[in-house]
C-alpha positions, 0 to 999 in steps of 0.5 A: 289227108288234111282239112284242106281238101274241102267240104265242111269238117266235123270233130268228135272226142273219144276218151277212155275212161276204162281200165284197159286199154280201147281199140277205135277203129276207124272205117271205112278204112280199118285202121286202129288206133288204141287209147290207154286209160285215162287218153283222148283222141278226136275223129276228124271228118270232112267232105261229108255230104248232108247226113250225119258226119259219124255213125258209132258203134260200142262193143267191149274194148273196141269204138267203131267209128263210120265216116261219112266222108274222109277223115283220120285220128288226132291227138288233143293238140291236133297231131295225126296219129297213125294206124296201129297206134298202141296196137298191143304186141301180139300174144299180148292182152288188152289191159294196161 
């Protein structure tokens, strides 16, 4: 998905300043993408209609963000990363 398909774009940072690692999750669509400490990732939305173009939700070790309109996950230089993204092996914690 890119920009391109129209509607007004918005951004919005997600650092982990903890010491393990973060799920962000991404609805409506599911995905995961995890930042280790010290990573920043930007949501990405457009096509949105006239509410707020994010709605987030904080539980431990994991971010929630809800889109209102399409979007996807970008490193700070703008390269989508993909679902599963750091994801740990299975069996394995969420520390670093």
């Amino acid at each position: 998905m890119t920009e391109t398909d129209g509607g007004p774009v918005a951004r919005m940072r997600v650092t982990n300043r903890g010491t393990d690692m973060l799920e962000l999750i991404l609805e409506p669509y599911g995905s995961d993408h995890w930042l280790r400490p010290g990573e920043t990732f930007v949501v990405v939305t457009y096509g949105f209609g006239d509410g707020d173009p994010f709605e987030v939700e904080h539980e431990p070790a994991t971010v929630t963000v809800h889109l209102d309109g399409h979007g996807y996950v970008t490193d700070l230089h703008g390269d989508e990363i993909d679902c599963a993204h750091g994801r740990p092996d299975t069996g394995e914690g969420t520390t670093a």
